[in-house]
C-alpha positions as CSV (number, residue, x, y, z in Angstrom):
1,X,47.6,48.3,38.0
2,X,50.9,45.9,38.3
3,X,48.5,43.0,37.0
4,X,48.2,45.4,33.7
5,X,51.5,45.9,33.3
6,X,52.6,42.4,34.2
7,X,50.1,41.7,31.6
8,X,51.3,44.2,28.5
9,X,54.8,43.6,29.1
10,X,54.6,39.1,29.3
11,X,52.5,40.0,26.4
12,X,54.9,41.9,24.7
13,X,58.0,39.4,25.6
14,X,56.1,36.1,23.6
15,X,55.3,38.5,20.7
16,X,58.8,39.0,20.5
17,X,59.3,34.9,20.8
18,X,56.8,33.9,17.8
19,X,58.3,37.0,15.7
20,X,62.1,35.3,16.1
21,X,60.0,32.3,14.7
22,X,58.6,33.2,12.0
23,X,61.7,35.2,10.6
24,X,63.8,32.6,11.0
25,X,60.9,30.5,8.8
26,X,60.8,33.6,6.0
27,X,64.8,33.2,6.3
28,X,64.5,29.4,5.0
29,X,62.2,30.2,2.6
30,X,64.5,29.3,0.1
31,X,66.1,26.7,1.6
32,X,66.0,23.0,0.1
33,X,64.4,20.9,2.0
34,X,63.5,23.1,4.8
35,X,60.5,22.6,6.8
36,X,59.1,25.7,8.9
37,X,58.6,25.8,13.2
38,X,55.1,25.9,14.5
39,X,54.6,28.2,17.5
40,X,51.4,28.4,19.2
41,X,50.1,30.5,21.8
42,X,48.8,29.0,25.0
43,X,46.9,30.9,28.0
44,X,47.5,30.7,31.5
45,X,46.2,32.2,34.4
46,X,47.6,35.1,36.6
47,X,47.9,33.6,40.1
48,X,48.7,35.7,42.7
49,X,46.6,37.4,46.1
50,X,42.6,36.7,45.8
51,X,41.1,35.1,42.9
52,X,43.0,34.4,39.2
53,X,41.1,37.0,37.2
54,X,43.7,37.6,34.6
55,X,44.8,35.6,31.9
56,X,48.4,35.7,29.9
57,X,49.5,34.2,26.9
58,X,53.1,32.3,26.3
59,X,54.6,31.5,23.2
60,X,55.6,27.5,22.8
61,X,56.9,25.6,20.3
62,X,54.3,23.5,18.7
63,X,56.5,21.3,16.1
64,X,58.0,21.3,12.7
65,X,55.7,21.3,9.7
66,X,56.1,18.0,8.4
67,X,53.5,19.6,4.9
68,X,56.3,18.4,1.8
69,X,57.0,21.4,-0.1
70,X,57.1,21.1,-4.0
71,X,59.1,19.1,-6.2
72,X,61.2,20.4,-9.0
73,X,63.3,19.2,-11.6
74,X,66.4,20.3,-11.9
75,X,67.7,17.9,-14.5
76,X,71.3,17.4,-12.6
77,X,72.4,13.7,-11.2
78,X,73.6,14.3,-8.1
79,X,70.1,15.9,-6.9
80,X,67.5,13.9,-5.3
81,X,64.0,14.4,-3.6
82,X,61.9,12.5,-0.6
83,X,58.6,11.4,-2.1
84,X,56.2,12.1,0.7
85,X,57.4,11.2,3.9
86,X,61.2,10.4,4.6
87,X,64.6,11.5,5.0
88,X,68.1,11.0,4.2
89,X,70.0,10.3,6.8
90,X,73.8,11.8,7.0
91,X,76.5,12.0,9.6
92,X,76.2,14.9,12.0
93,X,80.0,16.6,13.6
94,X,78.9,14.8,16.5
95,X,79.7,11.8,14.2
96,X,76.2,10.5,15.5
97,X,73.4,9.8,13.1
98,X,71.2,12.6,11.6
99,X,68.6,13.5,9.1
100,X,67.7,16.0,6.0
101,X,65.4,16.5,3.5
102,X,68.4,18.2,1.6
103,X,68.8,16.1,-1.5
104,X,71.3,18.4,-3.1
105,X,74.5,16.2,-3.0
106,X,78.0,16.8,-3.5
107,X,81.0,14.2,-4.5
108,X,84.3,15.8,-2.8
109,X,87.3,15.4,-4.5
110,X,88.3,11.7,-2.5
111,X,84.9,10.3,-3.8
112,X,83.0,11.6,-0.2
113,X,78.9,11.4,-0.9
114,X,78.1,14.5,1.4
115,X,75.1,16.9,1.4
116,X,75.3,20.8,0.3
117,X,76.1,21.7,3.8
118,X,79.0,19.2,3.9
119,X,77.5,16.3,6.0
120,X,78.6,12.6,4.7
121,X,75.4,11.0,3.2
122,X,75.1,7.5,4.9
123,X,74.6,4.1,3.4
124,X,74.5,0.7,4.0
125,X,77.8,0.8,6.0
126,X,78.3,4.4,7.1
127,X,79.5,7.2,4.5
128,X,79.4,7.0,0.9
129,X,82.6,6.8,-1.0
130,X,82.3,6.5,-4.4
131,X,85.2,4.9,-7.1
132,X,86.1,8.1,-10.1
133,X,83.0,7.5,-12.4
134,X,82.7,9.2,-16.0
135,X,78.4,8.9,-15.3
136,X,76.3,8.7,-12.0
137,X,72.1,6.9,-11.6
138,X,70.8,7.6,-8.3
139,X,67.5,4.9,-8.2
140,X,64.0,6.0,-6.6
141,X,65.4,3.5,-3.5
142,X,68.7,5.4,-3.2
143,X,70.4,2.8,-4.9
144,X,74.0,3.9,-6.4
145,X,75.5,2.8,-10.1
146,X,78.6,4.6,-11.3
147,X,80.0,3.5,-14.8
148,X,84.0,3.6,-13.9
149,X,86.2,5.9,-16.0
150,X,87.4,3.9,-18.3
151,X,84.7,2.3,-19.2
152,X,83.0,3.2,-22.3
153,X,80.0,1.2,-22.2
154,X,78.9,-2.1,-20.9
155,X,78.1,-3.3,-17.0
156,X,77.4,-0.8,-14.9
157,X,78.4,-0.9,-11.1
158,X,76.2,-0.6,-8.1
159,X,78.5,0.9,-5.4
160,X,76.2,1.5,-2.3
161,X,72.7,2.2,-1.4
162,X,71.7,5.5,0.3
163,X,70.1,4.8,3.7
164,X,66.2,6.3,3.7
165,X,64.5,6.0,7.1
166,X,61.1,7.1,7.9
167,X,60.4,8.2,11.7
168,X,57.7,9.1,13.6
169,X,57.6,12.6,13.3
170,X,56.5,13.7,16.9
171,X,59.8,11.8,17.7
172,X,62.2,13.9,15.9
173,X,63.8,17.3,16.8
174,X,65.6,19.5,14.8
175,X,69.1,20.9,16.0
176,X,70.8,23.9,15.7
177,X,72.6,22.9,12.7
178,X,69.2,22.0,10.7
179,X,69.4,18.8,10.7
180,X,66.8,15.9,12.8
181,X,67.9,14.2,15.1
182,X,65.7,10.9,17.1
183,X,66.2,10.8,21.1
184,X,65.3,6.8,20.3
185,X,68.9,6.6,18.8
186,X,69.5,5.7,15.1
187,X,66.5,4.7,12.8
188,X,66.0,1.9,10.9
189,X,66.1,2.2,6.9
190,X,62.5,2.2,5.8
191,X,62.2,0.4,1.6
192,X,58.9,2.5,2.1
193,X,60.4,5.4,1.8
194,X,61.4,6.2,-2.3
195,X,63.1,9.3,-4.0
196,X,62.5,12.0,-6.8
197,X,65.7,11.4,-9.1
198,X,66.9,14.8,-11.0
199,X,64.6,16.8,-8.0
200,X,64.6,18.8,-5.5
201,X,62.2,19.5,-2.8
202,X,61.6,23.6,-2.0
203,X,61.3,24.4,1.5
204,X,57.6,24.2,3.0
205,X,57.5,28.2,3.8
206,X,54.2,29.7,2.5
207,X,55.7,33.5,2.5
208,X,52.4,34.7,2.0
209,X,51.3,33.4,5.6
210,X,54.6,34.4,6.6
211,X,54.3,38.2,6.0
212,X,50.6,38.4,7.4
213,X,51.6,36.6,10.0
214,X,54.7,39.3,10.9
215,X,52.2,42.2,10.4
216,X,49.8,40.5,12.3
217,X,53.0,40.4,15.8
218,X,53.8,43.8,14.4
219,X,50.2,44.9,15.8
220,X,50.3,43.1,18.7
221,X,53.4,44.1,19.3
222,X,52.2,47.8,19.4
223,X,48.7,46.9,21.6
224,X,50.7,45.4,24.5
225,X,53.2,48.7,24.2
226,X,50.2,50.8,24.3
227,X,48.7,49.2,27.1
228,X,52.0,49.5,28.7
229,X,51.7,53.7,28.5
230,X,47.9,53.0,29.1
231,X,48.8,51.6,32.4
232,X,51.5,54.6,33.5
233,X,49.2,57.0,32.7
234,X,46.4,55.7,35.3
235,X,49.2,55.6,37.6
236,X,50.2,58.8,37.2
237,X,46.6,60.1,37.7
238,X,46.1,57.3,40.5
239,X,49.0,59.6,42.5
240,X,48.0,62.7,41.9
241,X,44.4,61.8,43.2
242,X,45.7,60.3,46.1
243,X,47.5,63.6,47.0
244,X,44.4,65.9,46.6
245,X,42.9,63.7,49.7
């Protein structure tokens, strides 16, 4: 009877764990750039007096869907897109080297390069700074050219280069502010690694998926409860059989 409940109630607990999961995915599903947790569940036995005849289930992170999400134009300069595999690497608050998908950029009023969520983009030398410009080209390798205000036509100036890399991606993790971070240190720029100009890439969410997969917990979540009630009934009728002897 306590293996039951031990059972219902362990079973009930790593419901709860994939269902924080997957709502935090459907909560991204609009988000640029996002790309959704994996959560599998793994079974283990029940060990304890006599043999292990029971098996449980616990919920543990699998990885980070690396699957791009789709591409779309949105016509404005200062937006950009990883083709395939990449990403853009920023400065985190830690000042420490990070990484996003992101390619929704910004140009703060002293000519900072940072991201929608306010990180600095990096580039050849650390952050981005860019001269006042009347027009901005962001190249498929991150390259920068400005034309100078000023300047009505003629030569126009490469200022930087944004830095791309490209790592493994069982080697990454993501951190609490959404962007990846490498336990190996900083990354190397990868030349492999091109971008979408004028794009920007939709998070990776299938919300389809993620709404069966809720109603699917939802269930679960209600079998383990009812094996829960299953399990104090028999021990009610357990007790009142042992006082008839």
């Amino acid at each position: 009877m306590d293996k039951m409940i031990y059972l219902a109630m362990s079973g009930a607990r790593q419901v709860m764990h994939k269902q924080a999961t997957n709502s935090h995915n459907l909560a991204n599903m609009n988000t640029t750039g996002f790309k959704a947790d994996i959560d599998n569940f793994k079974a283990l036995p029940v060990y304890g007096p006599g043999n292990p005849a029971r098996v449980y289930a616990e919920d543990r992170r699998a990885g980070i869907s690396q699957v791009p999400g789709a591409i779309q134009s949105t016509g404005r300069e200062l937006d950009v897109a990883i083709n395939g595999e990449g990403f853009i690497a920023v400065q985190d608050v830690d000042g420490g080297e990070a990484y996003t998908r992101n390619g929704n950029l910004q140009v703060t009023e002293q000519g900072l390069l940072i991201t929608a969520a306010g990180q600095p983009v990096l580039g050849e030398a650390g952050p981005i700074t860019l001269t006042a410009f009347n027009s901005l080209q962001i190249g498929s390798d991150g390259t920068i050219s400005v034309m100078p205000i000023g300047q009505a036509g003629g030569e126009i100036a490469v200022l930087d280069r944004i830095k791309l890399v490209n790592p493994e991606p069982n080697t990454i993790e993501r951190n609490t502010r959404g962007l990846f971070t490498s336990p190996d240190g900083d990354q190397p720029a990868d030349a492999a690694v091109t971008l979408a100009t004028e794009s920007l890439e939709a998070s990776n969410v299938n919300a389809v998926d993620a709404l069966v997969t809720m109603i699917e917990l939802s269930r679960q979540f209600e079998t383990q409860l009812k094996l829960m009630s299953t399990a104090k009934d028999n021990d009610v009728s357990a007790a009142k059989l042992l006082k008839l002897t």
